[in-house]
C-alpha positions in Angstrom: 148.3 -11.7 -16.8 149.6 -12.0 -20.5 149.5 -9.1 -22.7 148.7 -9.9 -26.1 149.6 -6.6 -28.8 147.1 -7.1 -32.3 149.3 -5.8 -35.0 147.0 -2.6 -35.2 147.9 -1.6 -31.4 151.7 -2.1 -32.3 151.7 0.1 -35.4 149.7 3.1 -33.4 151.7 2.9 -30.4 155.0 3.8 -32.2 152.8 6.3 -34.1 151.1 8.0 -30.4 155.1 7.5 -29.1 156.3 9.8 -31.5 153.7 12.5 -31.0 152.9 12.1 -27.2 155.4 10.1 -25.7 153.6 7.1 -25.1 155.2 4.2 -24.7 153.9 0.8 -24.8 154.8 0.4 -20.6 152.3 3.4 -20.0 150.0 1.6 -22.0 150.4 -1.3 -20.9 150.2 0.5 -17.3 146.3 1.7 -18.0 145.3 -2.0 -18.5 146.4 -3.5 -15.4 145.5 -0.7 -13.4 143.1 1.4 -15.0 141.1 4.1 -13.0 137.9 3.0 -14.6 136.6 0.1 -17.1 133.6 0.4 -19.2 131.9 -2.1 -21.9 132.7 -1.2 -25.5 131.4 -2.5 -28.7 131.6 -6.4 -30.3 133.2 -7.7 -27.4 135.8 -5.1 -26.1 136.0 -3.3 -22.8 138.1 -0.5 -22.5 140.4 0.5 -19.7 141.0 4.1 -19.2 142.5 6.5 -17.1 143.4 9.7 -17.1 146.6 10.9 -18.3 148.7 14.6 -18.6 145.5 16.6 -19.6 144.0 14.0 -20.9 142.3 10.1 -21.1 143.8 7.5 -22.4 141.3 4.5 -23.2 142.8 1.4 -24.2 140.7 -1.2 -26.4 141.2 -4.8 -25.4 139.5 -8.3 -25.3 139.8 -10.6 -22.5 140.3 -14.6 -22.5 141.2 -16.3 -19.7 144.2 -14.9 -18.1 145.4 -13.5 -21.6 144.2 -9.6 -22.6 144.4 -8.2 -26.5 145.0 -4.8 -27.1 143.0 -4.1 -30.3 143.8 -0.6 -30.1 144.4 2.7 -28.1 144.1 6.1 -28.4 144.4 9.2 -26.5 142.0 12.2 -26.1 141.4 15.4 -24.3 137.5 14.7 -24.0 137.5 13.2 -20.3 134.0 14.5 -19.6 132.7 12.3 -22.4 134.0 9.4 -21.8 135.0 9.2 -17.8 132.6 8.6 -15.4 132.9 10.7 -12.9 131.7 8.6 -9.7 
C-alpha cells in the first residue's frame, strides 16, 4: 500500500507531534491496521482506533492500492465515535 500525505495532514501532524507525541509512523500505524473503519463525508472513510485515553481517527481516500490522508485528529470522545461491537 502507498501512503499518500495531502499537505494539510503534513502541517497537523508536526502540530499534534508537538502536543501529543504523535508521530507520523503512529499515524500511519492506525491506517493499515485500524481497530475499526467507518464511512465519512464526500468520499472519505476514516480509520480509527483507540489510542492512550483516547481515539485517534484518521481521514483518508482510497484509490487503487494508493491511500490519502486528508487529515487526522485526536479526541477523548471514544463513545461518540467508536462502535462498540
Amino acid at each position: 500500500m502507498k501512503i499518500i500525505w495531502a499537505k494539510h495532514a503534513k502541517e497537523r501532524q508536526k502540530e499534534w507531534e508537538k502536543k501529543m507525541g504523535i508521530t507520523k509512523e503512529i499515524v500511519e500505524n492506525v491506517l493499515k491496521n485500524p481497530a475499526q473503519v467507518v464511512a465519512g463525508d464526500m468520499n472519505t472513510v476514516i480509520a480509527q482506533k483507540k489510542w492512550t485515553k483516547g481515539l485517534l481517527r484518521v481521514i483518508f481516500t482510497s484509490s487503487g492500492n494508493e491511500k490519502k490522508i486528508i487529515t487526522f485528529y485526536y479526541t477523548t470522545k471514544i463513545k461518540k465515535y467508536f462502535k462498540e461491537e
